[in-house]
C-alpha positions in Angstrom: -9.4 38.2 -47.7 -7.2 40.6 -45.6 -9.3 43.3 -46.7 -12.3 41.8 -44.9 -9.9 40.7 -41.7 -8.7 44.3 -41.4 -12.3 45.6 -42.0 -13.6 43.2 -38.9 -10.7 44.6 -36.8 -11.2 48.0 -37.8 -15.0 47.4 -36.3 -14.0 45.2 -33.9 -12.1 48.4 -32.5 -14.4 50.6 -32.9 -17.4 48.6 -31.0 -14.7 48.3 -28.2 -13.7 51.7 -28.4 -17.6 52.8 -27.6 -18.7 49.7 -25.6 -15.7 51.1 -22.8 -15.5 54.5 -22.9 -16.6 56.6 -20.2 -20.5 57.8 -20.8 -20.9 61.6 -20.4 -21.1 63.3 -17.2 -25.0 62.7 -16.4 -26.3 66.6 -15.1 -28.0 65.7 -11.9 -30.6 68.9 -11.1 -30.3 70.3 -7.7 -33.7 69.6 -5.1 -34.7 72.9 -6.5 -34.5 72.7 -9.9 -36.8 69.0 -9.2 -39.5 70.8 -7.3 -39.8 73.0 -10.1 -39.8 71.2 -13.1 -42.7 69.0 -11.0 -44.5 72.2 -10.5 -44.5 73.2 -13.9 -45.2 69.3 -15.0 -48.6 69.3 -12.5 -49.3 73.1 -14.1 -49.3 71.7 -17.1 -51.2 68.8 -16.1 -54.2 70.8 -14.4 -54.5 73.3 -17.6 -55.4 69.7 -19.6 -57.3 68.8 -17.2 -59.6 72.0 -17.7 -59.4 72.0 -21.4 -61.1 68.2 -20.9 -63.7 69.4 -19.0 -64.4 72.1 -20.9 -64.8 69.7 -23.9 -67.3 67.4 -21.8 -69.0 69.9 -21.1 -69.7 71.2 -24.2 -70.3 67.4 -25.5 -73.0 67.4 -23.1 -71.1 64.8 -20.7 -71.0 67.3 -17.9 -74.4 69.0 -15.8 -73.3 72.7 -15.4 -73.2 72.7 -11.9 -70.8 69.9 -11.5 -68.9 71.7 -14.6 -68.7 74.8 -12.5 -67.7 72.9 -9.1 -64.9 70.7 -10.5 -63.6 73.8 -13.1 -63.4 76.1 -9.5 -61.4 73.5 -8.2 -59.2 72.8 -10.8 -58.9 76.7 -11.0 -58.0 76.9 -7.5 -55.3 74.2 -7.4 -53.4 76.4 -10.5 -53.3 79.5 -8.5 -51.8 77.2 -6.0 -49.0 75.8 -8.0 -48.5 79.0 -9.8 -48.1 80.5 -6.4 -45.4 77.8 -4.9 -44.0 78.7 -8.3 -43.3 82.0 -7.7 -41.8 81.4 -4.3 -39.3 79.6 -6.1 -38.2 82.3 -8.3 
C-alpha cells in the first residue's frame, strides 16, 4: 500500500512538475524571414499547380490552347516570385 501512495506522489509530482513549468522560448521569425518562407510556400504551390496541368493535359482534360494560356501564366507568376525572392537575398 505505501508503495502505490508513494508511486501516485511520485506522478503526482511529476504531472505538476510539467503542467507549470515554463514552455520553451517560442522563436518568433522576423517580417523577413515571413515574407520569405510565404514566397517559397506560393513557389512551391505554382510548380504543383503546373505539374496538374500538365497531367490534365495529357489525360485529355485540357484543349491545347487553354493548356498553353494557363501554363504561360502560371510560368509567368514563378518568375515573379522567384524574382521578389531574389530581392530578398
Amino acid at each position: 500500500m505505501a508503495l502505490v501512495l508513494i508511486a501516485c506522489l511520485v506522478l503526482t509530482a511529476a504531472l505538476a512538475w510539467w503542467i507549470f513549468t515554463a514552455p520553451a522560448p517560442v522563436h518568433t521569425l522576423s517580417d523577413l524571414e515571413v515574407k520569405r518562407q510565404a514566397l517559397q510556400e506560393r513557389k512551391k504551390s505554382v510548380y504543383d499547380n503546373l505539374r496538374d496541368l500538365h497531367f490534365e493535359h495529357l489525360a485529355g482534360k485540357l484543349s491545347d490552347a487553354d493548356y498553353e494560356r494557363t501554363r504561360r501564366m502560371l510560368e509567368g507568376e514563378v518568375t515573379g516570385v522567384t524574382a521578389a525572392l531574389d530581392q530578398l537575398s
